[in-house]
C-alpha positions in Angstrom: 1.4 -8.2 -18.9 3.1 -5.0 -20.1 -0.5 -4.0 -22.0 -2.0 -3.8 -18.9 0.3 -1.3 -17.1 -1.2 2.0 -16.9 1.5 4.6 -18.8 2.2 6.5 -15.9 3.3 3.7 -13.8 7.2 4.1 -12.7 9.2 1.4 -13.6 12.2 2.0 -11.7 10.5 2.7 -8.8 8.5 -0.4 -8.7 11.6 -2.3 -9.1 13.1 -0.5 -6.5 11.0 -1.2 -3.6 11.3 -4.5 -3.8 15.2 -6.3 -3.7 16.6 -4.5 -6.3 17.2 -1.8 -4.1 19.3 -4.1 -1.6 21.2 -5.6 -4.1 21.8 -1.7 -5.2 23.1 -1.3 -1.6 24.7 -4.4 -1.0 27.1 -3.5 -4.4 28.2 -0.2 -2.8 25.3 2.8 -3.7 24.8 5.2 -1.1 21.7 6.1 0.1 22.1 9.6 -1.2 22.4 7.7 -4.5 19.4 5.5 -3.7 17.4 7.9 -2.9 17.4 9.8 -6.3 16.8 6.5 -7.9 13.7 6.6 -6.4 12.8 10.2 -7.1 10.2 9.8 -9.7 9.9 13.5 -10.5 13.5 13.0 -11.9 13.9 11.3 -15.7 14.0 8.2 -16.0 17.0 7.8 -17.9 18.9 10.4 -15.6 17.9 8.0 -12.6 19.1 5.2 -14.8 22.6 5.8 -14.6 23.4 5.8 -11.1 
């Protein structure tokens, strides 16, 4: 449950390691653009609009 995620926890970034990230690929990101959706010292939001 969303309680029981610990606040610092990335979002994105667990999303992204699983098939989100292909389907990312698959509709045309680059990886350049991949990888700074997963760079967690970015903001959130920034990373958000890829």
């Amino acid at each position: 449950m969303e309680k029981d995620r610990p606040p610092h926890d990335d979002v994105l970034a667990e999303w992204l390691t699983h098939y989100f990230s292909c389907d990312l690929v698959s509709a045309g990101l680059s990886d350049q653009g991949l990888a700074r959706a997963r760079d967690s010292s970015k903001d959130l939001l920034e990373r958000w609009q890829l």
